[in-house]
C-alpha positions in Angstrom: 20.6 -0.1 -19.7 19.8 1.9 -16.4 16.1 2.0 -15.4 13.7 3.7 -17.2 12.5 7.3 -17.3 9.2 7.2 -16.6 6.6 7.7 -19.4 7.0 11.7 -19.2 7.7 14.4 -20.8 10.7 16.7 -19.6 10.1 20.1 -19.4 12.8 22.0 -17.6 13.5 24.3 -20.5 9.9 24.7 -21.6 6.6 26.7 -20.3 4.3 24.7 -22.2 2.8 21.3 -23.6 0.7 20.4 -26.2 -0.9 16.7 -26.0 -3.6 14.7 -28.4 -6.6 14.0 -26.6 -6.9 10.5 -24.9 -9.8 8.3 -24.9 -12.2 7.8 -21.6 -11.2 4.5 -21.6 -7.4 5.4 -20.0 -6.1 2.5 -17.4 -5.2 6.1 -16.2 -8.8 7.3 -15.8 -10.1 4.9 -14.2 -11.2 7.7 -11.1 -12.9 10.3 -11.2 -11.4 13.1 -10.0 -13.1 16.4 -7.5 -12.8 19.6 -9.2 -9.9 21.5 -7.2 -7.8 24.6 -8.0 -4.7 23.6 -6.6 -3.1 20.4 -5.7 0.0 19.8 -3.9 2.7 17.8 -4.8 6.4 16.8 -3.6 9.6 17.2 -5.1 11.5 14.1 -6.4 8.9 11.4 -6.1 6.3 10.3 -9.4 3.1 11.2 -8.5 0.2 14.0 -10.5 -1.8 17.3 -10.0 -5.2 16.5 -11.3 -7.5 18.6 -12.9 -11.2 19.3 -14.4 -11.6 21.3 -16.9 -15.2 22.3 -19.4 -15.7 19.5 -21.6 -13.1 19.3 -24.6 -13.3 17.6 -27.5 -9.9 18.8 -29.0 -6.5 18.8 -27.9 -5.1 20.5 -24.9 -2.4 22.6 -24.4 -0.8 23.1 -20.9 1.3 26.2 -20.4 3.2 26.6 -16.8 4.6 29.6 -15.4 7.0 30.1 -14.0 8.4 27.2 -17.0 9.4 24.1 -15.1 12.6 24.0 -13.2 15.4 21.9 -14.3 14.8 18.6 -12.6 11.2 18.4 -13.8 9.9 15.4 -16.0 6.2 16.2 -16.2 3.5 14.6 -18.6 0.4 16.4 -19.2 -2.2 13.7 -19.8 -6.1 14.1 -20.8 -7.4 11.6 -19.0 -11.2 12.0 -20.1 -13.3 15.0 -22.0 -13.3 16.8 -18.5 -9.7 15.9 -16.9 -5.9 16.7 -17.7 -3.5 15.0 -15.2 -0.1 16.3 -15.0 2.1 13.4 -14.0 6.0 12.8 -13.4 8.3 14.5 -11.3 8.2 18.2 -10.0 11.4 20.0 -9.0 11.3 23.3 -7.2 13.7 26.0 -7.0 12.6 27.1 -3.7 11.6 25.3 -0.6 8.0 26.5 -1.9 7.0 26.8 -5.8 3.7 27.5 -6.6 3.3 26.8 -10.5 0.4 28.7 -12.2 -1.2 26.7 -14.8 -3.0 27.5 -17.8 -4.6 24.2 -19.7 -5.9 25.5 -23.1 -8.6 23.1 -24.7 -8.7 23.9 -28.7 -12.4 23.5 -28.9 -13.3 25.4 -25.4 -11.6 27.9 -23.0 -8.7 28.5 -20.7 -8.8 26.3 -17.4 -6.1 28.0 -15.0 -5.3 26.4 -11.9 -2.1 26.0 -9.9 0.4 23.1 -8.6 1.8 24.0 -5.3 5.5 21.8 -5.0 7.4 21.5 -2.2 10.9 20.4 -1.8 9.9 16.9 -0.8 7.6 14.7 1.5 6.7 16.5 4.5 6.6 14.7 8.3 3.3 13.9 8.2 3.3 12.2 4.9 3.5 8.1 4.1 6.8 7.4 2.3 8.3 4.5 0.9 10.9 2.9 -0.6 12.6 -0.1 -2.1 11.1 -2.8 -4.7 10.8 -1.7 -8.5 8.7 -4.7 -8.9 5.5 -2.4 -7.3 6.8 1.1 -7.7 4.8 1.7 -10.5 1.7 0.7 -8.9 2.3 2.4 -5.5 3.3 5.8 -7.7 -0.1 5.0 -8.8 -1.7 5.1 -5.9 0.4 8.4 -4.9 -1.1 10.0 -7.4 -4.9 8.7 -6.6 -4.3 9.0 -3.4 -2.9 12.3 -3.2 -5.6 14.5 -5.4 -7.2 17.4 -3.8 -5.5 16.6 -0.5 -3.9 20.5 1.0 -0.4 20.8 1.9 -1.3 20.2 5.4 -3.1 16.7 5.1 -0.6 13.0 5.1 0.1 12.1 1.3 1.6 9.2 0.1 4.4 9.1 -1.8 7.1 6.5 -2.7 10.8 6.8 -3.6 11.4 4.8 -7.2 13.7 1.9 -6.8 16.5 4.4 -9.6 16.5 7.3 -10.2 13.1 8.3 -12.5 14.4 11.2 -14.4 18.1 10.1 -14.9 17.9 6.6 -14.3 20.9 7.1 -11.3 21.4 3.6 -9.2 22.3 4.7 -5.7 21.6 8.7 -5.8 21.4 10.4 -2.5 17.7 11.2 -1.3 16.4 13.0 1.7 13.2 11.1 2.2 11.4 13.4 3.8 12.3 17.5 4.7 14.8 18.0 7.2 15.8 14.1 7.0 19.5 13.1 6.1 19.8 11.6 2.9 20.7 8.2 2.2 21.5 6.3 -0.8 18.4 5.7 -2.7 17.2 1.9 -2.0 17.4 -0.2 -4.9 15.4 -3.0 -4.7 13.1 -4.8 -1.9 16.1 -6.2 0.4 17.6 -2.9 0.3 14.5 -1.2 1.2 13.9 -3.0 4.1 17.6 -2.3 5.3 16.7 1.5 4.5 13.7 1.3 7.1 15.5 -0.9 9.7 18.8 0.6 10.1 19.3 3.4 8.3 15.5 5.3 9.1 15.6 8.3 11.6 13.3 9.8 13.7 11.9 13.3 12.3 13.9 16.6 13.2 10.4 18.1 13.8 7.3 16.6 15.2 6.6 12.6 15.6 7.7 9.8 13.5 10.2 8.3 11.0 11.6 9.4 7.4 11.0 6.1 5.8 7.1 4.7 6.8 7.3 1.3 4.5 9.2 -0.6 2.1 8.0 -2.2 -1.1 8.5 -5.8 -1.1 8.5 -8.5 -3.6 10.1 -11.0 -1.0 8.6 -12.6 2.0 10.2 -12.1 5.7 14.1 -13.7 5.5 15.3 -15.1 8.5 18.1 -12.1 8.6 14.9 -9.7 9.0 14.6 -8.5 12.5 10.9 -9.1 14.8 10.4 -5.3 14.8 8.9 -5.0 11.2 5.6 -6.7 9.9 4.5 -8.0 6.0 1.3 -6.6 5.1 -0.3 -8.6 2.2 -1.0 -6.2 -0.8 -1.4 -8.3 -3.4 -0.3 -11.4 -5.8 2.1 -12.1 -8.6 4.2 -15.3 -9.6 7.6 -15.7 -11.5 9.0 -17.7 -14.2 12.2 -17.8 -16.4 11.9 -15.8 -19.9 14.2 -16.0 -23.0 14.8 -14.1 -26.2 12.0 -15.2 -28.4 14.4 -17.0 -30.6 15.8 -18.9 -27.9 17.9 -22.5 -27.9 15.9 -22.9 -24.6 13.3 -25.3 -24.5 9.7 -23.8 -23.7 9.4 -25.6 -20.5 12.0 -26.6 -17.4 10.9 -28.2 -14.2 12.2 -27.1 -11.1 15.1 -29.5 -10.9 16.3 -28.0 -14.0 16.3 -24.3 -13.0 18.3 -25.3 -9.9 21.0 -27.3 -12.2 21.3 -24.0 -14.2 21.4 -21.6 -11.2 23.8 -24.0 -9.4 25.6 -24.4 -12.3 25.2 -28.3 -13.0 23.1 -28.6 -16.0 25.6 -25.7 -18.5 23.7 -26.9 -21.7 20.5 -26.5 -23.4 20.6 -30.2 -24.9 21.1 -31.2 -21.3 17.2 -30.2 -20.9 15.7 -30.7 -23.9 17.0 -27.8 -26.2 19.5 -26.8 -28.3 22.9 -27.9 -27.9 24.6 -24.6 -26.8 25.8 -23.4 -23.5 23.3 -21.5 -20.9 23.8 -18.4 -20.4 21.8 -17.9 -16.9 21.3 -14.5 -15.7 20.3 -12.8 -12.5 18.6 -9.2 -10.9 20.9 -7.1 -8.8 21.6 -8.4 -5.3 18.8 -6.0 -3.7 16.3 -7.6 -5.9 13.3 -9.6 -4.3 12.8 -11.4 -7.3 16.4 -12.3 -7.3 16.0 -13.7 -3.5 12.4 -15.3 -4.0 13.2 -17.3 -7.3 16.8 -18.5 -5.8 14.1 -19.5 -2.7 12.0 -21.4 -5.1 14.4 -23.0 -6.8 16.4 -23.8 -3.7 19.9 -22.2 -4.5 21.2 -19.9 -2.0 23.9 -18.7 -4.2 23.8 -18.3 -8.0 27.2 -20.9 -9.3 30.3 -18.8 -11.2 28.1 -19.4 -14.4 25.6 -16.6 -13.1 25.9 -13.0 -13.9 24.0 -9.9 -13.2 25.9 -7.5 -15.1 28.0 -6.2 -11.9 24.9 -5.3 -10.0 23.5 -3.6 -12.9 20.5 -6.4 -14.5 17.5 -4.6 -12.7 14.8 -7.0 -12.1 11.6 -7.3 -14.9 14.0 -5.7 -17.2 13.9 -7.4 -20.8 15.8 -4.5 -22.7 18.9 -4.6 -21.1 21.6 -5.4 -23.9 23.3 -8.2 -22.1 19.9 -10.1 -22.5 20.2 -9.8 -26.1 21.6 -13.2 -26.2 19.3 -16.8 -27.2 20.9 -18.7 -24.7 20.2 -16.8 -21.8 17.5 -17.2 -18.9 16.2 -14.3 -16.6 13.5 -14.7 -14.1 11.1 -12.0 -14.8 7.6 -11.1 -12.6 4.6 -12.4 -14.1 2.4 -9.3 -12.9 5.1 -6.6 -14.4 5.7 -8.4 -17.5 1.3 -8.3 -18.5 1.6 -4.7 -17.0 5.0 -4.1 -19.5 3.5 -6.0 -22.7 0.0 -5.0 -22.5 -0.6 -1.9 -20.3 2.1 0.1 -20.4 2.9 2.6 -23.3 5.8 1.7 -26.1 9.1 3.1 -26.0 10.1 5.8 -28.5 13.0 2.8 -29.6 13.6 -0.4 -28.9 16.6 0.2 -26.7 13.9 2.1 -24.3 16.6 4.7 -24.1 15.4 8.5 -23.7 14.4 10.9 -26.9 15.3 13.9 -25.6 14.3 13.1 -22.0 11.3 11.2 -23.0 11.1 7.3 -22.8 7.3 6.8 -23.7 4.3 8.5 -23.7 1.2 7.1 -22.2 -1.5 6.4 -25.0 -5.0 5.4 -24.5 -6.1 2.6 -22.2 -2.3 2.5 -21.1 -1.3 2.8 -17.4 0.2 6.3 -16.2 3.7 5.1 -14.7 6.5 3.0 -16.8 7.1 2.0 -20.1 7.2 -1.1 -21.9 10.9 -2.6 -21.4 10.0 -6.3 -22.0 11.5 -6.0 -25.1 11.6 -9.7 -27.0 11.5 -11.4 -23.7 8.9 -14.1 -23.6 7.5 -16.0 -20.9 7.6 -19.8 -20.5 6.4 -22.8 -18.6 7.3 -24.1 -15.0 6.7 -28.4 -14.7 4.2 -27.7 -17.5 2.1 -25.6 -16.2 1.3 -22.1 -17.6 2.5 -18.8 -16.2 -1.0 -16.9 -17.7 -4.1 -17.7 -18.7 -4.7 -17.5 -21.3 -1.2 -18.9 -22.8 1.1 -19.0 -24.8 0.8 -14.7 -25.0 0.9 -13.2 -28.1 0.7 -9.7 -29.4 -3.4 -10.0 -29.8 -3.6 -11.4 -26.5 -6.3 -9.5 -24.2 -7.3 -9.7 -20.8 -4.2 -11.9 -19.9 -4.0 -12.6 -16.2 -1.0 -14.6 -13.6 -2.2 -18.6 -13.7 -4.1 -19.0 -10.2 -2.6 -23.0 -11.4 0.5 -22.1 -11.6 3.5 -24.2 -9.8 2.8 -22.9 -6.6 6.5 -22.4 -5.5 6.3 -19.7 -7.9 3.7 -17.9 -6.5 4.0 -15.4 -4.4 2.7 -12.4 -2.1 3.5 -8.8 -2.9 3.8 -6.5 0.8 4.5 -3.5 2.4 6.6 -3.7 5.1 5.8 -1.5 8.4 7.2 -0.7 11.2 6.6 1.9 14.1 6.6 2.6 18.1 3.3 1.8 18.1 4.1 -1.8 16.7 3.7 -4.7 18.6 6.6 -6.4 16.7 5.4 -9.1 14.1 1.7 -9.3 12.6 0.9 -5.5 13.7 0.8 -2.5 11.8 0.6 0.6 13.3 -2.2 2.5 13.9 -1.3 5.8 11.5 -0.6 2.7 8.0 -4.1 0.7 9.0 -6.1 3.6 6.6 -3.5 3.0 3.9 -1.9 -0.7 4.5 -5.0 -2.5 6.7 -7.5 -4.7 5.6 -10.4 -1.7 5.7 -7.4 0.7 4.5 -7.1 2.3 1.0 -4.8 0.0 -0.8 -7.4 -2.8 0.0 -10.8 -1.5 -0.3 -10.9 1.7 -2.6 -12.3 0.5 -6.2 -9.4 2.6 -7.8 -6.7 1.1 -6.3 -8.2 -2.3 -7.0 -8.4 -1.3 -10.7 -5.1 0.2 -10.0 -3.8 -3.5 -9.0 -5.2 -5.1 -11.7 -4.1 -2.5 -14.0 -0.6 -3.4 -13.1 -0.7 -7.0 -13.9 -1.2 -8.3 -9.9 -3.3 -10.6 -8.5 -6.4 -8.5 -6.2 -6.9 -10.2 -3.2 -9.6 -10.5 -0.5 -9.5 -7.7 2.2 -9.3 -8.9 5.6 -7.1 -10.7 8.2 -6.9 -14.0 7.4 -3.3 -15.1 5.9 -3.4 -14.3 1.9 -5.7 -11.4 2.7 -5.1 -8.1 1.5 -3.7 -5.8 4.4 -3.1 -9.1 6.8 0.3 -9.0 7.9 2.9 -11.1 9.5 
């Protein structure tokens, strides 16, 4: 199973789309967009164009000319009565393509307005990379972010951890124009190589191709003093199972590092079913991979470990080789409430593509990513729960990560930052502090709180104190 397409619909081959009207109440409505004519987007990252349009009561159809170019995976979304958002990824056959519009409401008029793509980020624009665990949430914020904003103005954007239209590990991406591409970064330890050793400074003008990397991992002693954690926000982790499992609903700490090292090989060993464990792992650039090993104090996973040849992307419970009731996978709490609860259903229960379409969002579900937790459930860490309420179940509302939780299994979510304006650790330079810092967006704007939460993460404080939001280290 490579990583999802994102919850679009492709549309290289097509000039229009028809969608059912979406209630107010969208996770992806949550702002309120200004009326513009023309947004700006870039090629190859998930972001949106957002739009107003008269009231509607009907559906919408959305008609784009010229039709999208092959490359494109765009969802037209009505967000509200007055809003359509056209969300995915935007290819261009040119190093400018201005899209004309026309957004047809079936119980009101014609809205025509225009999405001006380029052929990726430009130098002044914030771009990221690395962890999947936060991708979804940072696209989010992209596309927030980004509304209304002319081609002239620094955007955000953020490179997915695979590819989001063909689920490619590794692909080659130019982060920004003019930049040399590099292989895409898969994961948070990956991104943070991308920025430290692989990042260049612009062709043109002042700066760097890569800005930040997403991180689900703290600082690791291999990290170098040039690069700061900002806080963004909190999750925790547990182990998961097939819900019919021969695993035992609960394991102390002890245990998980007598499976991960290999010691304890059977469930009767720990209180289940008398069959071998089957543990399994992330990919090595995972920083859920390299915190839970952390918290369970195992450097390296024993022979008995696998993760599918680099393959098992983290908070991932569709991927066959997890089809299997003795195996363990340590999953995110945050993405795993965002997957069961916020995020649309896939067209199958593989989560594979329907002719390029892997879900479509739905009302009061999030914009980005799908619901891949298949029949994974969550379980308990030295008796305590992972969520409150707990255990989850499919009527389960308003679930949220277990402030009581063992704290080893805690954690902070970050960007990582780096810059010539940097003082080396616990700075952040003085272009990120209106997106990363404690009075920046990411921190302080009411949508990207709602954003956070919306995601399945922990909101934290702004401010500078350690555990605050945009505090960094």
């Amino acid at each position: 199973m490579r990583k999802f397409i994102l919850a679009a619909a492709t549309t290289a081959s097509a000039g229009a789309l028809a969608l059912a009207g979406l209630g107010a109440s969208a996770a992806q409505a949550a702002t309120t967009h200004a009326k513009v004519t023309t947004d700006t987007v870039a090629e190859g990252v998930v972001t949106s164009a957002d739009f107003k349009i008269g009231s509607c009561s009907g559906t919408v159809s959305v008609t784009f000319t010229p039709a999208l170019a092959s490359g494109s995976s765009v969802q037209a979304v009505k967000a509200n009565a007055t809003e359509v958002r056209l969300a995915g990824v935007f290819a261009v056959t040119a190093s400018t393509q201005t899209y004309s519009v026309a957004i047809k409401c079936s119980s009101a008029g014609t809205t025509t307005v225009a999405v001006k793509a380029t052929t990726g980020p430009a130098p002044a624009d914030v771009v990221g990379v690395g962890s999947d665990t936060i991708q979804n949430v940072t696209d989010q914020f992209s596309a927030d972010f980004n509304h209304g904003k002319g081609a002239t103005a620094a955007h955000l954007y953020s490179w997915d951890a695979t590819n989001p239209v063909t689920g490619a590990i590794g692909d080659p991406i130019s982060t920004k124009i003019g930049c040399t591409a590099i292989p895409r970064p898969d994961g948070s330890s990956q991104g943070i190589t991308a920025l430290t050793t692989e990042n260049q400074t612009l062709p043109t003008g002042t700066g760097f191709c890569m800005d930040f990397a997403r991180s689900s991992r703290d600082r690791a002693s291999t990290d170098p003093t040039s690069i700061s954690f900002v806080d963004l926000a909190g999750d925790g982790i547990t182990y998961s199972t097939q819900a019919t499992t021969n695993a035992p609903g609960n394991l102390t700490t002890a245990d998980l590092t007598g499976i991960y090292n290999c010691t304890i090989t059977n469930w009767d060993q720990v209180g289940g079913a008398n069959a071998t464990i089957d543990p399994y792992i992330p990919q090595p650039g995972s920083g859920t991979r390299s915190f839970f090993l952390s918290a369970i104090g195992v450097p390296t996973p024993g022979a008995c470990v696998t993760d599918d040849n680099g393959n098992l992307q983290e908070n991932e419970g569709v991927n066959p080789v997890l089809n299997d009731p003795n195996g363990v996978f340590p999953y995110s709490i945050g993405k795993y409430l965002a997957e069961r609860y916020h995020s649309p259903k896939c067209l199958n229960t593989a989560c594979t593509a329907v002719n390029g379409v892997t879900c479509k969002p739905a009302s009061g579900k999030n914009l980005f990513g799908c619901d891949t937790h298949g029949t994974m459930v969550l379980h308990m860490i030295n008796g305590t729960n992972p969520t409150v309420p707990f255990p989850l179940t499919n009527s389960t509302t308003k679930a949220v990560i277990n402030t009581a939780f063992t704290s080893s299994f805690l954690r902070t979510l970050f960007e990582v930052v780096q810059g010539p304006e940097s003082g080396g650790v616990g700075t952040i330079p003085t272009y990120l502090q209106p997106f990363f810092g404690p009075t920046g967006y990411v921190c302080t704007n009411t949508t990207a709180k709602k954003d956070l939460a919306n995601y399945g993460f922990a909101v934290l404080p702004a401010g500078t104190a350690p555990g605050d939001c945009g505090s960094a280290h």
